[in-house]
Short mmCIF file of the C-alpha atoms (twelve columns), coordinates in Angstrom:
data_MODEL
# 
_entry.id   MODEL 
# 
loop_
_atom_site.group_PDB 
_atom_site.id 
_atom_site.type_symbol 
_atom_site.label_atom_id 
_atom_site.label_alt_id 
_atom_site.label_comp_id 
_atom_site.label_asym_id 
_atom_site.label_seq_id 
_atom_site.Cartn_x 
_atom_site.Cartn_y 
_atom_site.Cartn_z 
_atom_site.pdbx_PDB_model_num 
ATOM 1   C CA . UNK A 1   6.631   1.938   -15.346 1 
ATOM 2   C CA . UNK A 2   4.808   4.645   -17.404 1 
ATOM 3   C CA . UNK A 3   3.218   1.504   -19.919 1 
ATOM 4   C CA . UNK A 4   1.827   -0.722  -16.067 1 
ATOM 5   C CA . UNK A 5   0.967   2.939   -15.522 1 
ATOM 6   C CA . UNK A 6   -1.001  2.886   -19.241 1 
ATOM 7   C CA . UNK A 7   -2.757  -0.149  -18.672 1 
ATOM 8   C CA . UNK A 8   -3.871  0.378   -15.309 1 
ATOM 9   C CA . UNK A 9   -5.447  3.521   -16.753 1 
ATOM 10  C CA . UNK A 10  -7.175  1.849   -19.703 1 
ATOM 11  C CA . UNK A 11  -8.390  -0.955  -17.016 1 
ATOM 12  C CA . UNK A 12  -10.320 1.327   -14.965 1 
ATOM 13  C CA . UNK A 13  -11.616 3.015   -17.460 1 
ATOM 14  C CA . UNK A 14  -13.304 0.086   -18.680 1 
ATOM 15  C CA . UNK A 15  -13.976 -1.304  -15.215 1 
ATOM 16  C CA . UNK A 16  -16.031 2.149   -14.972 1 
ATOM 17  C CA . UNK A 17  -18.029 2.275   -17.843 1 
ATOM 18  C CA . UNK A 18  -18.780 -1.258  -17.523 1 
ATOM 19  C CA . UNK A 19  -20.270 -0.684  -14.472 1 
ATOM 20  C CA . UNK A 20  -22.012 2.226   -16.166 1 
ATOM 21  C CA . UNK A 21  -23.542 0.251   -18.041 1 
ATOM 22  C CA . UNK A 22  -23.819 -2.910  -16.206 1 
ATOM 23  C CA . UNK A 23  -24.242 -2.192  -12.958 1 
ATOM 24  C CA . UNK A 24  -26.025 -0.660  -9.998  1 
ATOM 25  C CA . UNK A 25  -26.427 0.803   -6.984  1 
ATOM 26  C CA . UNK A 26  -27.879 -2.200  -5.100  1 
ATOM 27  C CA . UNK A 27  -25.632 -2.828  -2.426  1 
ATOM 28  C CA . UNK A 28  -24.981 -1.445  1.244   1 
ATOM 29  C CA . UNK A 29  -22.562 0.849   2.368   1 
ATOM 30  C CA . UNK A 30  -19.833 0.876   5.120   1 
ATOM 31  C CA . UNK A 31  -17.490 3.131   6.216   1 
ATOM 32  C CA . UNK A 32  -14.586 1.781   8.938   1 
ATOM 33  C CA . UNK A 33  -13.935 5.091   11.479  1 
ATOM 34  C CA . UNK A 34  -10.140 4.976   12.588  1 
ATOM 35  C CA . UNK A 35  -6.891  6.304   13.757  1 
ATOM 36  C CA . UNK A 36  -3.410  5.358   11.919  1 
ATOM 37  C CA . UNK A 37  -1.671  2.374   13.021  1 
ATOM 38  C CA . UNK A 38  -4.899  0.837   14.522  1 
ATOM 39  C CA . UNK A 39  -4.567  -2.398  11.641  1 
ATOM 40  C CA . UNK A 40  -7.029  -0.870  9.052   1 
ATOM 41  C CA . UNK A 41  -4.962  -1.662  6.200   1 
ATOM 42  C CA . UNK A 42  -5.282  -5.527  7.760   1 
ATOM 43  C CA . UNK A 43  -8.746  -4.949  8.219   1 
ATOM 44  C CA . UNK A 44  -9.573  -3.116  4.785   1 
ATOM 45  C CA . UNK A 45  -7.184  -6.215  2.780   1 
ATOM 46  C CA . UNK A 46  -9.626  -8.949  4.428   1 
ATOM 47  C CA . UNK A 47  -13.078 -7.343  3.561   1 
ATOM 48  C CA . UNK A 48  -11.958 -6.481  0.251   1 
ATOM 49  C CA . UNK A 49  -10.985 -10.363 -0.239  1 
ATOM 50  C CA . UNK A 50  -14.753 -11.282 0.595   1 
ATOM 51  C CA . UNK A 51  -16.301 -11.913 -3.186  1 
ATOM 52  C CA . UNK A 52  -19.233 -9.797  -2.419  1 
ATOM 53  C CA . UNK A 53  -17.345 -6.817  -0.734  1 
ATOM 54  C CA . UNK A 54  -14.954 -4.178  -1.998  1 
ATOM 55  C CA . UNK A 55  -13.189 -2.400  0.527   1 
ATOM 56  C CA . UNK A 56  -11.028 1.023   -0.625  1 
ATOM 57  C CA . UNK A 57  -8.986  2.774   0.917   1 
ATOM 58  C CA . UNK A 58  -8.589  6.723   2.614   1 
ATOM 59  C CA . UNK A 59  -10.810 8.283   -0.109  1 
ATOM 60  C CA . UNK A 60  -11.225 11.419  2.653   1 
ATOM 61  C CA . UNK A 61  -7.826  11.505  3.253   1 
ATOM 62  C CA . UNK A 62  -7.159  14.503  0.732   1 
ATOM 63  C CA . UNK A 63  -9.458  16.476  -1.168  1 
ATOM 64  C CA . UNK A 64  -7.562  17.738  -3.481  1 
ATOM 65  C CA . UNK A 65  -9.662  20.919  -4.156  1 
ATOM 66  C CA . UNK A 66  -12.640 19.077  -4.494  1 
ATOM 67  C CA . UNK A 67  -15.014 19.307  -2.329  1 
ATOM 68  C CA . UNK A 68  -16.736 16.629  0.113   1 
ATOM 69  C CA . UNK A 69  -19.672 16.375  -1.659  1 
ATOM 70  C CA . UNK A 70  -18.133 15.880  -5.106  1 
ATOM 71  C CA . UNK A 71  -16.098 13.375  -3.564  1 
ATOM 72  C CA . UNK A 72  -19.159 11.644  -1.507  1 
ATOM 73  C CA . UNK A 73  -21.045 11.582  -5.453  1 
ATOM 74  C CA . UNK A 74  -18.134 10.317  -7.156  1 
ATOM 75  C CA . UNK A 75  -17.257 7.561   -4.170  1 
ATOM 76  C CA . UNK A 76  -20.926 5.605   -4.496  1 
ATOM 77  C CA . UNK A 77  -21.294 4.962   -7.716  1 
ATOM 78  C CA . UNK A 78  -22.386 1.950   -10.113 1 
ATOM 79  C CA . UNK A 79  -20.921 -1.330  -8.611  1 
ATOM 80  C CA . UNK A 80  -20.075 -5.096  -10.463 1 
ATOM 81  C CA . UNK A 81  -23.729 -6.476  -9.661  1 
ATOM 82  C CA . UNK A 82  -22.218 -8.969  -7.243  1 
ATOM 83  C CA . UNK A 83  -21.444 -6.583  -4.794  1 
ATOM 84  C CA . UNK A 84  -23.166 -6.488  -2.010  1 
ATOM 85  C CA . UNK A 85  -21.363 -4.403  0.179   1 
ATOM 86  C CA . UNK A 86  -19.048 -1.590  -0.330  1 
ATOM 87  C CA . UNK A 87  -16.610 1.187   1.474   1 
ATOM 88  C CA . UNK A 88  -13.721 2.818   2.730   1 
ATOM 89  C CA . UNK A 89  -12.213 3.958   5.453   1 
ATOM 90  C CA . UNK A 90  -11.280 7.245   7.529   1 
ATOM 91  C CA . UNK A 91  -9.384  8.791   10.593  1 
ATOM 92  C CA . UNK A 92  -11.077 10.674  13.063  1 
ATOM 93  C CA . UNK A 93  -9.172  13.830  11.518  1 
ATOM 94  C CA . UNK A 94  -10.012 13.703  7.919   1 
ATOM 95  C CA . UNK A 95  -9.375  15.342  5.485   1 
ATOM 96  C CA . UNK A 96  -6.399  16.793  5.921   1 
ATOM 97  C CA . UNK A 97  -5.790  19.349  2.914   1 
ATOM 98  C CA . UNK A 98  -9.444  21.442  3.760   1 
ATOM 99  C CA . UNK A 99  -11.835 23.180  5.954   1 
ATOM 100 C CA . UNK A 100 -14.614 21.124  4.563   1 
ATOM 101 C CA . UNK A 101 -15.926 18.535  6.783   1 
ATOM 102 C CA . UNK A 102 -19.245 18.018  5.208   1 
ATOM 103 C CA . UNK A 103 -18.335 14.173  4.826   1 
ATOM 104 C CA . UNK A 104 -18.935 13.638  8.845   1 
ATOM 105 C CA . UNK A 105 -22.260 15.380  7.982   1 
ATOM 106 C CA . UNK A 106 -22.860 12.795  5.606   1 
ATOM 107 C CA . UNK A 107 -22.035 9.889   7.831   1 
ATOM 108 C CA . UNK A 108 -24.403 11.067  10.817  1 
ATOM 109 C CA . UNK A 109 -27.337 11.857  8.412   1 
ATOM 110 C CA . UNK A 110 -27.315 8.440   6.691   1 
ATOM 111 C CA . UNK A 111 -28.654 5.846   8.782   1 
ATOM 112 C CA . UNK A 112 -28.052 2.990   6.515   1 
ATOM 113 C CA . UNK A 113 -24.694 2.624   6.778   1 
ATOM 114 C CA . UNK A 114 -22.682 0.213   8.713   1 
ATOM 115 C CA . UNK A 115 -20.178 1.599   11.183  1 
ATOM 116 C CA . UNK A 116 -16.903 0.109   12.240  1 
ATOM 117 C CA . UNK A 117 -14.896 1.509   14.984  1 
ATOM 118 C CA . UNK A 118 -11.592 0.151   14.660  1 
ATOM 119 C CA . UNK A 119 -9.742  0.989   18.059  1 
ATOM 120 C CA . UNK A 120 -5.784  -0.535  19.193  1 
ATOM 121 C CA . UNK A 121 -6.193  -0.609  23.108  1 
ATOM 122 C CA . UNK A 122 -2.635  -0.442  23.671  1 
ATOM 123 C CA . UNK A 123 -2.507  3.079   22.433  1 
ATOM 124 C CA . UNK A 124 1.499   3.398   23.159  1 
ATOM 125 C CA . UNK A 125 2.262   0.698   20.560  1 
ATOM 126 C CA . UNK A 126 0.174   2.817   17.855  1 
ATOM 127 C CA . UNK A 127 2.195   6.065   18.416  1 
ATOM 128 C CA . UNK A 128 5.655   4.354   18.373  1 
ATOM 129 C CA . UNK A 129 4.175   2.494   15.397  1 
ATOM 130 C CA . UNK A 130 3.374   5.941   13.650  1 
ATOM 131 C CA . UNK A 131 7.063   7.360   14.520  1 
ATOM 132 C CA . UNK A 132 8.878   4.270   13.381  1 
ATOM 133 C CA . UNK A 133 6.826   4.776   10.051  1 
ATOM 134 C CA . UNK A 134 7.456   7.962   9.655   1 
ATOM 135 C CA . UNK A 135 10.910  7.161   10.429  1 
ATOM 136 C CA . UNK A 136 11.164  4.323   7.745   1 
ATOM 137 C CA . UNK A 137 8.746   5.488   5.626   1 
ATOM 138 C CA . UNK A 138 7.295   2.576   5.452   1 
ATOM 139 C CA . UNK A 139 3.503   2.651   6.380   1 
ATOM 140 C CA . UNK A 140 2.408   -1.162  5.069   1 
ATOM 141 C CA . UNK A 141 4.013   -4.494  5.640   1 
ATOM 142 C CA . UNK A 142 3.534   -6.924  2.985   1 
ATOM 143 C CA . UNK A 143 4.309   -10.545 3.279   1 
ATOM 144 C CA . UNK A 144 8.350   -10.870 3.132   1 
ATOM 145 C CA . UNK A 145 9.108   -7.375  4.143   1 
ATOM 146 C CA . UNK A 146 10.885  -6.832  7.267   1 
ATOM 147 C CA . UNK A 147 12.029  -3.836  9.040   1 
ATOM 148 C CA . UNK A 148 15.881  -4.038  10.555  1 
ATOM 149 C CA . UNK A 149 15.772  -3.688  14.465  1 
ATOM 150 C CA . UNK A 150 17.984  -0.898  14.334  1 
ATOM 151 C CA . UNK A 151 15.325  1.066   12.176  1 
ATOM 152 C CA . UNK A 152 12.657  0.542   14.861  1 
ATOM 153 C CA . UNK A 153 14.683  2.626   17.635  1 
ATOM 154 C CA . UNK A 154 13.023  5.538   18.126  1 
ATOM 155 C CA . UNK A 155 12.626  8.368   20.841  1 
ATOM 156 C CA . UNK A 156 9.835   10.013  22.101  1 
ATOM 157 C CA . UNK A 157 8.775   12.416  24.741  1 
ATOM 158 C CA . UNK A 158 6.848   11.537  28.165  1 
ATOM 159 C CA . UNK A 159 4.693   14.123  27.841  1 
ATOM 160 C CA . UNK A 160 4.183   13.952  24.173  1 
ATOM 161 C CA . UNK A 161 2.974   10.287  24.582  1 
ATOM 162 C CA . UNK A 162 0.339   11.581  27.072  1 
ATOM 163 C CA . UNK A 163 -0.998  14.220  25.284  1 
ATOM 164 C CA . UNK A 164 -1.287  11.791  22.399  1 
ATOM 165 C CA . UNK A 165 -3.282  9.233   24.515  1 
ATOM 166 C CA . UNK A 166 -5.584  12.217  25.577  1 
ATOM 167 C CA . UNK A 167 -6.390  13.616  22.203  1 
ATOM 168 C CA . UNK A 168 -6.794  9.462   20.667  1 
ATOM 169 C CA . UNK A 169 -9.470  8.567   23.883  1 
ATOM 170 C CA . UNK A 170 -11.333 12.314  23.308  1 
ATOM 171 C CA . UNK A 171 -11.590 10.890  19.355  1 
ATOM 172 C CA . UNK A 172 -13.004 7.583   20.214  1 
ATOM 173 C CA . UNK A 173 -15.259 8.656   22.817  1 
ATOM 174 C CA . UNK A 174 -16.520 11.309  20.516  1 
ATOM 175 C CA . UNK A 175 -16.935 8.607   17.493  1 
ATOM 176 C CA . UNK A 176 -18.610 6.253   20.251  1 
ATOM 177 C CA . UNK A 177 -21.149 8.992   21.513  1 
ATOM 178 C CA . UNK A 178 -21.967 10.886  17.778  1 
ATOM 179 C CA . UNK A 179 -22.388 7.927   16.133  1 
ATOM 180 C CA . UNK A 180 -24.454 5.745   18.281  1 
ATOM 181 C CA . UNK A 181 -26.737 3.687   16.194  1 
ATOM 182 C CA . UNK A 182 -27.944 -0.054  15.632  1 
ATOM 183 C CA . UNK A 183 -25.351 -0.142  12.440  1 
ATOM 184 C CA . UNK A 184 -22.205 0.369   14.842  1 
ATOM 185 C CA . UNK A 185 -19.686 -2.386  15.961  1 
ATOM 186 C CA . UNK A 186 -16.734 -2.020  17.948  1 
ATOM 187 C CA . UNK A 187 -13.445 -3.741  16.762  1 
ATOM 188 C CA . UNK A 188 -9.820  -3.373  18.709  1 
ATOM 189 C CA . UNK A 189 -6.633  -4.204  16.552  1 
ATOM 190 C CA . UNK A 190 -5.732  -6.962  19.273  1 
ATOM 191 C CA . UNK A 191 -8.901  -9.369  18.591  1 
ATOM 192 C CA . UNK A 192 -7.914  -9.172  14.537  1 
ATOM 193 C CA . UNK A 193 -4.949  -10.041 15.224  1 
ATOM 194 C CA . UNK A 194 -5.525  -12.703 17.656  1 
ATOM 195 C CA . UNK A 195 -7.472  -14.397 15.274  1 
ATOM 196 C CA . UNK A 196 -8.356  -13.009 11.911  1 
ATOM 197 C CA . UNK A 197 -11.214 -15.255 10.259  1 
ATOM 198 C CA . UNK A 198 -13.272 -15.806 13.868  1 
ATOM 199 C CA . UNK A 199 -12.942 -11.962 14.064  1 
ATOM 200 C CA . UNK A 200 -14.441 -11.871 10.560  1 
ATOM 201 C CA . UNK A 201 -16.654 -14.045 11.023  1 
ATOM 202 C CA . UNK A 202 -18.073 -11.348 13.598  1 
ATOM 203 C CA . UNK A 203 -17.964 -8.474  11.170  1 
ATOM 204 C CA . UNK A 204 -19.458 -10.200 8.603   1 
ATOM 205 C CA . UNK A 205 -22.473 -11.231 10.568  1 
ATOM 206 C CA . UNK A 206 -22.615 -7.765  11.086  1 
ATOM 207 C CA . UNK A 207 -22.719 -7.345  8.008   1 
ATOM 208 C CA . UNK A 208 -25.872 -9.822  7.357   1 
ATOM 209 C CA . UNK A 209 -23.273 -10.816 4.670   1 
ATOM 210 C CA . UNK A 210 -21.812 -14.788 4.398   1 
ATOM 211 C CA . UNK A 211 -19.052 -15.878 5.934   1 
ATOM 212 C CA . UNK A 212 -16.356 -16.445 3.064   1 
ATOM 213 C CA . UNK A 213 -12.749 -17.057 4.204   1 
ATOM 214 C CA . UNK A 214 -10.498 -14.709 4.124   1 
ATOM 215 C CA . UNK A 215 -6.652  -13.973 3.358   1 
ATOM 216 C CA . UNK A 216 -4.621  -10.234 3.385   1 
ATOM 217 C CA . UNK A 217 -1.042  -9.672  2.230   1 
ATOM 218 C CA . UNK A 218 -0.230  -7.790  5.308   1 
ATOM 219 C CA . UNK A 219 1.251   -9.047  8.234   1 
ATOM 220 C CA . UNK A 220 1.900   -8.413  11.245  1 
ATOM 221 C CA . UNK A 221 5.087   -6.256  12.245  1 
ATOM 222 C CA . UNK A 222 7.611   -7.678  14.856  1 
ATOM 223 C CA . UNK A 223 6.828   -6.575  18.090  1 
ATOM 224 C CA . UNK A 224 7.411   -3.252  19.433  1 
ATOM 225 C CA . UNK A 225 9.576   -2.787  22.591  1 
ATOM 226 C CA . UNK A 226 9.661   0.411   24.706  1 
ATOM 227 C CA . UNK A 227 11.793  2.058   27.112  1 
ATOM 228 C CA . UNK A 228 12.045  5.349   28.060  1 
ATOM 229 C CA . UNK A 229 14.777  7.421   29.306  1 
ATOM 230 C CA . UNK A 230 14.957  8.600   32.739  1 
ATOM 231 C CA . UNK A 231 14.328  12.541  32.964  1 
ATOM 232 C CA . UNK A 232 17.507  14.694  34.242  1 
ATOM 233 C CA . UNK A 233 17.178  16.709  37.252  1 
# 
C-alpha cells in the first residue's frame, strides 16, 4: 500500500512539471454546482472520460487551512495541451472546514465559465440516499458492488424530510437566480440516468466541445423504497 502510495506520488509529480513545462492554460473552465446524492460522481466519471476534458472532483470541499484563493491559484493551472476543457465540482454549502467563501466570489465574477446545475427532482430519494450512505459508509457504487437490502433500511423523521426539501429548493433557487448567465445549463439526475450519452451529447454541445462517447464505472444503485411510520397519538 505505502509503495502504490510511492508511485502515485512520483506520477504526479511528473504529470505536474510536465505540464510545467509543456503545457498551458488554453482551455475553458467549468465548474458543476450541486447537492450530494444528485449523480455528480456519474456525471463528473463521464466528462472526465471525454479525451479533451478532465473532470476532478470536490476541490472546495475542505480547505484545509488554506485559503480560497490559494486553492482557486493552485486548481487552474498548466493543463496536457489537449485539454480543452477542465473542472470540478461543488455543493451549494462548500467548504465545509472555513468561514471563507471567497470561491462563490470567484464563480459570479468570472463570466467565462460554464455552469452546470445538477438538480435530482425527486428530492426524497436524495436524502434517504445520503442516510443510507452515511449508514453504509459507502458514498460511490462501482460496477460489481452491491449494497444488501437489509443495509438500505433506514428511518427518518416527517418533519426532518421537510425541512430538508425546504433548505435543498431555497439552494437551487438561489444557484438559479445568482448565477444567471448565457454559460448556465440545467441538468436533473433523472435525464442522466435515463439515458447517459443523449444526455451528454447535450452537455457537450454546451460545451461547444465534440461529442465523444462516453463510459463511467459507476452505476446506478438499486432502487430506493420508502415508507414511513404512522405518528402515535
Amino acid at each position: 500500500m505505502i509503495l502504490k502510495k510511492y508511485i502515485v506520488n512520483i506520477r504526479d509529480s511528473f504529470v505536474r512539471k510536465q505540464n510545467i513545462y509543456f503545457g498551458g492554460k488554453d482551455y475553458t473552465k467549468f465548474i458543476v454546482i450541486t447537492r450530494s446524492r444528485t449523480g455528480s460522481n456519474l456525471l463528473m466519471s463521464l466528462l472526465d472520460s471525454h479525451p479533451n476534458i478532465i473532470a476532478k472532483g470536490e476541490l472546495f470541499r475542505s480547505l484545509d487551512d488554506k485559503s480560497c484563493k490559494e486553492v482557486w491559484d493552485n486548481t487552474f493551472t498548466n493543463m496536457p495541451k489537449n485539454v480543452k476543457y477542465f473542472g470540478f465540482k461543488i455543493f451549494y454549502y462548500h467548504p465545509l472546514d472555513s468561514e471563507d467563501k471567497e470561491i462563490w466570489n470567484y464563480i459570479k465574477m468570472d463570466k467565462n465559465i460554464r455552469l452546470i446545475h445538477l438538480t435530482r427532482q425527486n428530492m426524497l430519494k436524495t436524502i434517504v440516499s445520503r442516510e443510507i450512505a452515511g449508514k453504509t459508509s459507502t458514498w460511490t457504487n462501482k460496477r460489481g458492488n452491491n449494497i444488501r437490502i437489509n443495509d438500505k433500511r433506514v428511518e427518518m423523521d416527517l418533519d426532518y424530510c421537510l425541512n430538508e426539501f425546504e433548505i435543498t429548493q431555497e439552494y437551487e433557487n438561489k444557484t438559479r437566480n445568482e448565477f444567471d448567465r448565457d454559460f448556465f445549463m440545467e441538468l436533473t439526475y433523472e435525464d442522466l440516468i435515463r439515458d447517459n450519452q443523449k444526455m451528454m451529447n447535450k452537455v457537450f454541445n454546451f460545451l461547444e466541445i465534440k461529442e465523444s462517447v462516453v463510459k463511467s464505472s459507476y452505476k446506478k444503485q438499486r432502487s430506493i423504497r420508502v415508507c414511513f411510520a404512522e405518528r402515535s397519538g
